[in-house]
N, C-alpha and C positions, 0 to 999 in steps of 0.2 A: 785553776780549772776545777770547777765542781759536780759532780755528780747529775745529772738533769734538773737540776734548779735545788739540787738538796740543801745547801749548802755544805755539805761536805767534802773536801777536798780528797783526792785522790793519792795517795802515800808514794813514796818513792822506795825500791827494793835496792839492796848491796845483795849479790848471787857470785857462789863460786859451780864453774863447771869442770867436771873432770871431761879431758879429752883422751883422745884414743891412747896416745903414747903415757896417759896418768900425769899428763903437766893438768896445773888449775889455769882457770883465768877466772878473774875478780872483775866484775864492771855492776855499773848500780841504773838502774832507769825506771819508770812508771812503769810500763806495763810487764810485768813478768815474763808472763806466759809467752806473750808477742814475742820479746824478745832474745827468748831461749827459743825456741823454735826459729827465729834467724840465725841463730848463731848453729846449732843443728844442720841447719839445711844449707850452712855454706856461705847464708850472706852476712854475718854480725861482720866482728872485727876481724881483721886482718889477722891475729895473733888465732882463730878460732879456725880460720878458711885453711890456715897451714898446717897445727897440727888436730885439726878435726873432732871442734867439740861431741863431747858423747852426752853426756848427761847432768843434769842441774842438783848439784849435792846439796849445796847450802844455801838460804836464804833468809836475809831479815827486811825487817817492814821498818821506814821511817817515814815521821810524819812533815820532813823539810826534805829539799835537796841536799842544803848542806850537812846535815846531818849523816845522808845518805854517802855524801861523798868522802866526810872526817871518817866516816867508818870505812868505806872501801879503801881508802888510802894506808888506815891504820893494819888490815887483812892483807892489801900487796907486800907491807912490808917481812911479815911471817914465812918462816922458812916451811917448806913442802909438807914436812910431819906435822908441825904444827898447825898448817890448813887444812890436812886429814886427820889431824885430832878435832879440829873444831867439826870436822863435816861428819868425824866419827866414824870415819872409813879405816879399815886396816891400814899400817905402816911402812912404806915400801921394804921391801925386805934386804938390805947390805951384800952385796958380792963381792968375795973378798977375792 
């Protein structure tokens, strides 16, 4: 797909959202914007609808799908600190 006749193709995004409870969710698609605002309002994934996306912490641009998805694949597999390090969000803090 491109652009209204630009030919420039339109990039594919890997996004992490923090949700209410502070879980992430990792998913990659075209349009951003569109997307987090589904996931927001309730209608993305299933994993989003339960515990109640909040806000769009991280986000990268790539110019494939597959690209887009080697990298979200490579982010799900990251333990929680290390996805609030990448997002550069504070550290959940240990209760002992």
């Amino acid at each position: 797909m491109s652009i209204a006749g630009s030919g420039e193709h339109l990039p594919f995004y890997v996004y992490i959202l923090q949700c209410e409870d502070r879980s992430f969710y990792t998913g990659y698609c075209k349009n951003l914007k569109s997307r987090v605002n589904s996931h927001i309002k309730g209608k993305g994934a299933r994993y989003t609808r339960i515990h109640r996306a909040k806000k769009l912490v991280y986000s990268e641009e790539f110019a494939t799908r597959i690209e887009a998805m080697r990298r979200e694949r490579r982010i799900k597999r990251l333990s929680h600190d290390q996805k609030a390090r990448l997002a550069r969000l504070p550290l959940r803090q240990k209760h002992r």
